[in-house]
N, C-alpha and C positions, 0 to 999 in steps of 0.2 A: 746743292743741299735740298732735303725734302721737305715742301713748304708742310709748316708745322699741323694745319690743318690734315692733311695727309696722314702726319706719321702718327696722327690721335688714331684715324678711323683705322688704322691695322690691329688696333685694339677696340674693336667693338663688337660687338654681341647680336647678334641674331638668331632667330630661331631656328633649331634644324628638326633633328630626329627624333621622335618622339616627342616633339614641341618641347625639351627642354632646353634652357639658355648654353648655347657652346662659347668658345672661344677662339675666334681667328688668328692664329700661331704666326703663319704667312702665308703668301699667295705668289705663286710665280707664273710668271709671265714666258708664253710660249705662242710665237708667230703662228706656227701649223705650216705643214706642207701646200693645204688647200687657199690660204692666203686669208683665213679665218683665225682670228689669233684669240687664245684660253688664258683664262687663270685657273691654275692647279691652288686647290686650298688645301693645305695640308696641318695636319697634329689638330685636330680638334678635340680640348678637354671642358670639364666641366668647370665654370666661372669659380664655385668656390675654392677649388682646389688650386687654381691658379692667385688668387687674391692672398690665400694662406700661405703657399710659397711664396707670394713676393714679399710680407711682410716676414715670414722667416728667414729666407735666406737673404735679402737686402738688407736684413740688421748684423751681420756678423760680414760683407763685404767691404770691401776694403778697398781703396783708389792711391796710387802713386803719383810721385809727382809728375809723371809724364800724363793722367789722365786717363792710365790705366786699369779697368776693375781686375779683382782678384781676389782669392778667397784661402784660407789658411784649412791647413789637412788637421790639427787640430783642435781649430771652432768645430770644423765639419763632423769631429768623430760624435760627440753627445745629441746632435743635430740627427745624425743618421744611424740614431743606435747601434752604434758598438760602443765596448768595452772598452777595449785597448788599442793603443796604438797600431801595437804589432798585429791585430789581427787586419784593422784598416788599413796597414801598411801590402799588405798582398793584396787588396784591391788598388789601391798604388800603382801595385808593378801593372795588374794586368791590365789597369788603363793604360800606362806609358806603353804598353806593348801594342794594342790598338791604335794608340795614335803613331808610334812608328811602321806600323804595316799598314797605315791609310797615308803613306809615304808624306806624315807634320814631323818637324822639327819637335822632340818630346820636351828637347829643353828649356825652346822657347813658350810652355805649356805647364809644363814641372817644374817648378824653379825650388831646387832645394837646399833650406838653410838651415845653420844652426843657432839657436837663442840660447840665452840666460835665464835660468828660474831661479826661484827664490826658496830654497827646501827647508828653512827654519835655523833659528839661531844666526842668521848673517850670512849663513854658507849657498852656494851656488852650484847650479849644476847645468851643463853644455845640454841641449836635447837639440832633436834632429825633430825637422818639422819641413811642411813645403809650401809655395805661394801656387796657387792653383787658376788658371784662367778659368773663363764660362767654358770654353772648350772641354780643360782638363776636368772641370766638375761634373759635365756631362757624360763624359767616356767614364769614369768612376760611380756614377749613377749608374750609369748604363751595365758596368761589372758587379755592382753590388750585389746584394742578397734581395734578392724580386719578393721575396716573402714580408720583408720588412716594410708596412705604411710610408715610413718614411725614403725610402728608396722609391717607390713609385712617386711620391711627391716631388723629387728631386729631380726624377725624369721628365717629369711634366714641366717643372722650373725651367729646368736649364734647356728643354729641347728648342721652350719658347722662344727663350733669351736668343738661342744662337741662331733660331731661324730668323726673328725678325733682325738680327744683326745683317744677316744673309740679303733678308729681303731692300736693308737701308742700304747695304751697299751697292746691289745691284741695280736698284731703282736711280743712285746715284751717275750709273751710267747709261740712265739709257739716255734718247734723244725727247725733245719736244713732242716728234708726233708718236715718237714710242711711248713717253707718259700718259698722251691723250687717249689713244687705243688703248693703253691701258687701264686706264681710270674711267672712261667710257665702256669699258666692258663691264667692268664691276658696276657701275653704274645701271645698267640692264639689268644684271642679274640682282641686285637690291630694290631695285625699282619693282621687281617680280614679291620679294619677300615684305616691301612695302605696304604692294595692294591688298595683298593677302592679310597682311595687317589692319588696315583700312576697312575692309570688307567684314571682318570679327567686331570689328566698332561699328559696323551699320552702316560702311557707306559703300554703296550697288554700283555696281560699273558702268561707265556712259558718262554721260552728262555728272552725274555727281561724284563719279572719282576727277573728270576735269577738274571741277569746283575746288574741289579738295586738293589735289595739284596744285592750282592758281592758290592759295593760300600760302602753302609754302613759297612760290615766288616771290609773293607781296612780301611775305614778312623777309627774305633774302633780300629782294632787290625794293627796299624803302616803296611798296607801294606798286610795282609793276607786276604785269597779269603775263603771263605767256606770251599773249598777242603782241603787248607792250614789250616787252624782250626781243620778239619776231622783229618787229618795227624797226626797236631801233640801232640792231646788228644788221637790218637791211635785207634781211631776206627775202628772196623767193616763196610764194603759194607750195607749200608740200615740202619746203627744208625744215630740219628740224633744229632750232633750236641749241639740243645739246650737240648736236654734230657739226656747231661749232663755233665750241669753246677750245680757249683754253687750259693745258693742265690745272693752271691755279688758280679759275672758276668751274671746271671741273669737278675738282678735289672741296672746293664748298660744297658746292650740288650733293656731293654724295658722302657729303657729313652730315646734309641735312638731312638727305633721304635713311642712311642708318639712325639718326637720331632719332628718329621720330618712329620707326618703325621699335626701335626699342621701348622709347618711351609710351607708345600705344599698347605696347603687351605689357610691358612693367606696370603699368600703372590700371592694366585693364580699364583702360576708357571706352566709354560705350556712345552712341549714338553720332549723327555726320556733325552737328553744331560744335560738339565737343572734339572729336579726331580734326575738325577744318583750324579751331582754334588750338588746338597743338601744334601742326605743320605750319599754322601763323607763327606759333611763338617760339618753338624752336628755328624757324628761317631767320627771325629778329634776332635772337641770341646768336648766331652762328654771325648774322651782321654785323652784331656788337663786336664780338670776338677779332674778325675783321679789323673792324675801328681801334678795338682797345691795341692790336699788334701794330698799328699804321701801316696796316695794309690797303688798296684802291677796294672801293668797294666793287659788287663782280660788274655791275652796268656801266662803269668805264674803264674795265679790263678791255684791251683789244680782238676783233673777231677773225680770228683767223682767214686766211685765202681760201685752203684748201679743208674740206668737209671730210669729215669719218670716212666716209665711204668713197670719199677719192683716195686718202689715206691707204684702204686697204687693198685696193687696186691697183696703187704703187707697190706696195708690198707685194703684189702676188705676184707682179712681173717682174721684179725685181728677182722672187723666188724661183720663178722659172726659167731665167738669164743664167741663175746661178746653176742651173741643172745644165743647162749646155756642153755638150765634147769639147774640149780642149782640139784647135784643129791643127 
């Protein structure tokens, strides 16, 4: 299972293009031929649009007794402006025809039933309606009328939904030093959108982004500086630290590094007093969160044997064994 802190930060916000606030949909993980492993970030939308959908569509979903979500084809018709059934009913088919030629099960996608209404005076009437997964409401986004606000909303909705579904599954199998490579890359690459942040509040690189660093560890690790970290995982002169952790002080580290890089631009905080006492207090609160789940706090999580970078050196001979002739 993906420690909780993790499955927050696939939902968090940084800055990208045009410095306006995106949304990380999901991020996949790929080893590389070179033994240099990526995450691909993909579907970035705009925060608002993503909040609107969730409070629209999360209010007309529906969960079964197996724990299943699902969604009704006639909540969705006033939702996604149409009219009539029957008009909504031919985006219907041409989803179910997409998801049969992307070789899914449609039924297990389209589940269609018929209910009972109530038409006046006592009397009853049979109508034909469908229970719709994330999938099926995706493929039917995806056929609707692109012209429609609400059609684009829905695409955005449901791409998210089904990729970060993607992404918990898959994350679900990877291994130990697969999480770590992973989470350690992201790591890098936030730690880059970090400084950048840092640096718009006043604080210059060198000596006072260290600073500012150790701040964040203190308020993470109850009081410890980097060095104090270095120390007491036992390190060598020139290892680094993050290279080696594990996944699920990892996965702190870089809640705390997106949180703070959000909360530094949300809040446009300016000068180094004020951005160092941020990465203080968001490290404490992420500690707390720690404590409040009775999780180990990260200074007596265990330090792993083998370092990032033997990590990926395994992997790349490993990659190269697998290119060998068959003799």
């Amino acid at each position: 299972m993906i420690p909780e802190l993790t499955l927050q930060l696939t939902r968090s916000n940084i800055s990208g293009i045009n410095k306006k606030p995106l949304h990380i949909a999901t991020a996949i993980y790929h080893p590389g031929g070179s033994g240099n492993e990526r995450i691909d970030i993909m579907f970035f939308f705009d925060n608002e649009n993503i909040e609107h959908g969730e409070s629209l569509f999360d209010s007309i979903k529906h969960v079964n007794e197996y724990g299943q979500e699902y969604w009704t084809a006639r909540e969705l018709i006033p939702i996604l402006e149409y009219n009539e059934y029957r008009f909504f009913k031919k985006v219907i088919n041409k989803a179910i025809d997409a998801c049969e030629t992307s070789n899914n099960n449609a039924s297990e996608h389209f589940v269609q039933v018929h209910e009972m209404i109530e038409i006046g005076h006592g009397a009853k009437r049979k109508i034909e309606n469908y229970r719709l997964s994330r999938y099926a409401c995706y493929l039917i986004a995806m056929n609707g009328d692109s012209r429609k606000e609400a059609i684009a909303l829905a695409q955005t909705y449901f791409a998210v939904k089904t990729r970060q579904q993607e992404l918990i599954e898959n994350y679900d199998r990877l291994s130990e030093d697969q999480r770590r490579l992973e989470i350690r890359h992201q790591i890098l690459e936030h730690n880059k959108s970090l400084a950048d942040a840092a640096h718009n509040a006043g604080v210059n690189q060198g000596i006072e982004y260290a600073v500012f660093q150790n701040y964040g560890y203190m308020g993470l690790y109850g009081g410890l500086k980097a060095a104090d970290i270095h120390t007491r995982k036992g390190l060598k002169k020139g290892q680094k630290i993050l290279d080696y952790m594990g996944s699920t002080e990892l996965a702190a580290n870089l809640f705390r590094a997106t949180q703070t890089d959000e909360k530094l631009r949300r809040e446009n905080i300016k000068g180094k007093e004020a951005a160092n006492k941020t990465h203080f207090e968001v490290g404490r609160a992420v500690r707390q969160t720690i404590k409040d789940l009775g999780g180990t706090m990260p200074e007596d999580l265990p330090t792993p044997d083998r370092s990032i970078n033997q990590l990926k050196l395994e992997q790349k001979k490993l990659l190269k064994e697998d290119k060998r002739p068959f003799s």
